[in-house]
C-alpha positions in Angstrom: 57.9 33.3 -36.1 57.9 36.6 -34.2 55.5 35.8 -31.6 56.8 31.9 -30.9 60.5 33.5 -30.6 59.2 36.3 -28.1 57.0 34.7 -26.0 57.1 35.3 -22.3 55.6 34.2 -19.3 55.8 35.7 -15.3 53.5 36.4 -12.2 50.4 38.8 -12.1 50.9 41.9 -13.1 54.4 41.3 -15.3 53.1 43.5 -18.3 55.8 46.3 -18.3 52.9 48.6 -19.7 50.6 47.8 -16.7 53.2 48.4 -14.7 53.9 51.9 -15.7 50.2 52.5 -16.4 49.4 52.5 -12.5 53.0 54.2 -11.7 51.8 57.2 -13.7 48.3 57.3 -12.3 49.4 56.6 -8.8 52.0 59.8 -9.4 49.3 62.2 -10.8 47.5 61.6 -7.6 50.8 62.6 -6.0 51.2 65.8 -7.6 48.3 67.7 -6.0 49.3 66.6 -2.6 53.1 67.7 -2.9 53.7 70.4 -0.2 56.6 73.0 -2.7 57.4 75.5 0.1 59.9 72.4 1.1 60.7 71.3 -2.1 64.6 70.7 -2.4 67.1 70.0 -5.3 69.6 67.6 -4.4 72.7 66.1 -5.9 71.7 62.7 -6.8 74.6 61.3 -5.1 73.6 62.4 -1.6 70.8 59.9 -2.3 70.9 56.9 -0.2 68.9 53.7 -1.2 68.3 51.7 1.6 66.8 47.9 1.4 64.4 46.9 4.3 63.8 44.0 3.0 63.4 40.8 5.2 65.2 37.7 4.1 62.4 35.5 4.3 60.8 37.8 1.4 62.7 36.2 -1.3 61.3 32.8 -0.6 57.8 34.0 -1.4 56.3 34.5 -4.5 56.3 36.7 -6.8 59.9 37.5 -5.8 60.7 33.7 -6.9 59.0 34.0 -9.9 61.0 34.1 -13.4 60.5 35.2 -16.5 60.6 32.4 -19.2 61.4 32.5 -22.9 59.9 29.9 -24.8 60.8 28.5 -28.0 58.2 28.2 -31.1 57.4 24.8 -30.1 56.8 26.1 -26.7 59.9 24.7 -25.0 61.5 27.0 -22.3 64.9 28.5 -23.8 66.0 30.6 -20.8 64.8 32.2 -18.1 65.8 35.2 -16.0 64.9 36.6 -12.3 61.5 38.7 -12.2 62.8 40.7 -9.1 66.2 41.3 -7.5 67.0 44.5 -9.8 68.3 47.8 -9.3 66.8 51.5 -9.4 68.3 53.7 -12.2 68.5 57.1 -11.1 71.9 58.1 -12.7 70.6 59.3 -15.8 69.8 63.0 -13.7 72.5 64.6 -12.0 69.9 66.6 -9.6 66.7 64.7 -7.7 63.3 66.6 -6.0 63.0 65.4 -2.5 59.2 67.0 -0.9 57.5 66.7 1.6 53.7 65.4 1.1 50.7 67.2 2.8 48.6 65.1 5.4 45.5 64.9 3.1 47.7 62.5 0.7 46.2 59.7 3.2 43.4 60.2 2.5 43.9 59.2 -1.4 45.3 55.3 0.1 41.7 54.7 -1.1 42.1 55.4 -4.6 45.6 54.4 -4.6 44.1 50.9 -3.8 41.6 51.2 -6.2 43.8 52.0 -9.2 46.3 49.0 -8.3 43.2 47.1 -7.9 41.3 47.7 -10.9 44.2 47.4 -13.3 45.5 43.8 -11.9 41.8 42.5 -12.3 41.9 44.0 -15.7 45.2 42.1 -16.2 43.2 39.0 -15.2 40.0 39.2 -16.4 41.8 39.6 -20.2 44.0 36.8 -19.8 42.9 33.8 -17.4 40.0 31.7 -18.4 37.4 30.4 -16.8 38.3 26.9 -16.3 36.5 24.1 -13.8 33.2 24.7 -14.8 30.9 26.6 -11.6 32.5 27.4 -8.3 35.5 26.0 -10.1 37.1 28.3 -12.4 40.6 30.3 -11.7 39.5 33.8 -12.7 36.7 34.0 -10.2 38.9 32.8 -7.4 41.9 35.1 -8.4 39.6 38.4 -8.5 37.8 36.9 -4.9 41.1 37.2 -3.4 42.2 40.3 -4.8 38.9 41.8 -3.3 39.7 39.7 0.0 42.9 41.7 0.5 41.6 45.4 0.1 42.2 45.9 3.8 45.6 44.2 4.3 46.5 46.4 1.0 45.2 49.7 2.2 46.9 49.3 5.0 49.9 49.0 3.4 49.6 51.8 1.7 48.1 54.1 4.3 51.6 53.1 6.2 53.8 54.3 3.2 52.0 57.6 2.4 52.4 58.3 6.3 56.2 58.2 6.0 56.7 60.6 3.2 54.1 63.1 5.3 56.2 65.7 6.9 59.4 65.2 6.2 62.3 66.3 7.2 64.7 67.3 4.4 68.6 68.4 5.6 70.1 69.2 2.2 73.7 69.3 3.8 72.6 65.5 4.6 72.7 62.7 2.7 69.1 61.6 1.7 68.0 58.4 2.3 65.2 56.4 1.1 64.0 53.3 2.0 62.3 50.4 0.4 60.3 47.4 1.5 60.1 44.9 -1.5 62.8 43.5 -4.0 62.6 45.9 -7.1 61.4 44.5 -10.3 63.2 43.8 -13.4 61.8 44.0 -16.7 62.0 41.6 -19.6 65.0 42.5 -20.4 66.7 42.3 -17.1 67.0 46.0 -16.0 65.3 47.7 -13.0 62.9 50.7 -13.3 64.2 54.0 -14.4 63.3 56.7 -11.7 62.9 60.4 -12.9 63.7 63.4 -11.1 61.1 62.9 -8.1 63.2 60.0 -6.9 61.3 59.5 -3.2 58.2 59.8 -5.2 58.9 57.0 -7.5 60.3 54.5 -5.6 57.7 54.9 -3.0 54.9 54.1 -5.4 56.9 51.3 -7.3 57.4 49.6 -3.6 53.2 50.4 -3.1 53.0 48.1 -6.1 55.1 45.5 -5.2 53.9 44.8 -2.1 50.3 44.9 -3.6 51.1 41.9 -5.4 53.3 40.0 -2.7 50.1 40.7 -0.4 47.7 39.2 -3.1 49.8 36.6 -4.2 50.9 35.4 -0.9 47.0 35.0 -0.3 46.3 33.0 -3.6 49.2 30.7 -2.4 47.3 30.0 0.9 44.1 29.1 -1.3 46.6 26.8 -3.3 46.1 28.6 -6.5 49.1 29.0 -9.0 50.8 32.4 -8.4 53.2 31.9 -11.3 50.7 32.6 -13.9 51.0 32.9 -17.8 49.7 36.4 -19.3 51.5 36.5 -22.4 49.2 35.7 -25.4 52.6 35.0 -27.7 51.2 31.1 -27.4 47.9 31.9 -29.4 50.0 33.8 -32.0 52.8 31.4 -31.5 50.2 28.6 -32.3 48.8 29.9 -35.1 51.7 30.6 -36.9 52.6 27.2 -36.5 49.7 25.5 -37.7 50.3 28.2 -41.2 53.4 26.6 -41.4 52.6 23.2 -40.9 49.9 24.1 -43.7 52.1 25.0 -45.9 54.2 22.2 -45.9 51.1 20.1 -46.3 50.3 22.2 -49.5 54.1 21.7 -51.0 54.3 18.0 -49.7 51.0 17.2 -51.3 51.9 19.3 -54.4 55.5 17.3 -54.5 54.0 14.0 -54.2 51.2 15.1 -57.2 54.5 16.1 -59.1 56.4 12.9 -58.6 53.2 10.6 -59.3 52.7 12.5 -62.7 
């Protein structure tokens, strides 16, 4: 009963693999755009994380949203927070801090289009379309993705401009800032963030607030944001409907037995 005891369920986008699919194509855009001559190395403890975020942001979905573990009968068994973690950057003792060239703007457009294209991917696998014309959830989900390209570019155009030439005192403490609350994984831990640390949590913040923005827009259109992309309920299904076969089978063979 693998798939019935593993099955989870979360907002748009909570596929760990998706996740880190757009992180690392998101960062290989980075790379070309990363000015070296003022490259440092700093000790990891002279970074600074430092939360912007606005209390009214964890009323809103996704940042309410919850994992939940069902049972093989389908029955929630626990559930955990989907957001609210913590970055890991203590497993390296030195961290890159760059500045970006000005032409890395001009990428917000791609940037977009990669967070874009793997979300609708996400949802054009997983949802249905359900309602019949004009009615169905999938259409309506990938309309409003489409509807926010601008508020999203924005966004992003915003983010890249910060990390355009900056300053870097290595006698200073560093300090980075995010916007969003940080996602946790399935298993309850934040996102591991490698030597490029500004680089990272930028881009993991870019995402976030992608899907705050679209999911904050499918709430104003009424349309559930808390959505189930884990296919563990097909296979969880099926393997119940083997069992209850087989216990069919032996019943029937017992009562055959018995009669004889």
């Amino acid at each position: 009963m693998g798939a019935c005891n593993s099955s989870i369920s979360g907002s748009i986008l909570s596929n760990d693999t998706s996740i880190n699919d757009i992180h690392n194509q998101i960062k290989n855009r980075f790379e070309k755009h990363i000015d070296t001559s003022s490259q440092k190395v700093v000790s990891n403890s002279k970074v600074v994380l430092i939360s912007n975020i606005p209390n009214e942001k964890w009323s809103q979905p996704p940042f309410t949203n919850k994992y939940k573990k069902k049972s093989m009968f389908g029955f929630v068994t626990e559930e955990s927070d989907e957001y609210g973690c913590n970055y890991n950057i203590n497993q390296v003792s030195n961290v890159n801090i760059s500045s970006m060239k000005s032409d890395v703007v001009s990428d917000s457009s791609v940037i977009l289009s990669t967070i874009k294209s793997n979300i609708q991917k996400k949802v054009n696998a997983t949802i249905t379309n359900e309602g019949g014309p004009g009615m169905n959830k999938r259409d309506e989900i990938n309309d409003t993705i489409n509807d926010s390209d601008t508020e999203i570019k924005s966004m992003i155009e915003s983010k890249l401009e910060k990390l355009v030439n900056r300053e870097i005192d290595e006698n200073k403490n560093v300090e980075i800032f995010y916007d969003n609350p940080i996602r946790c994984d399935k298993d309850g831990k934040g996102p591991v963030i490698s030597q490029d640390v500004e680089q990272d949590i930028m881009i993991h913040d870019m995402i976030n607030e992608s899907i705050n923005i679209i999911n904050v827009n499918l709430k104003k259109k009424g349309i559930n944001t808390e959505l189930d992309y884990d296919d563990s309920n097909m296979k969880c299904n099926i393997e119940l409907a083997a069992v209850i076969l087989v216990i069919a089978l032996i019943l029937y063979i017992l009562i055959r037995y018995l009669m004889d």
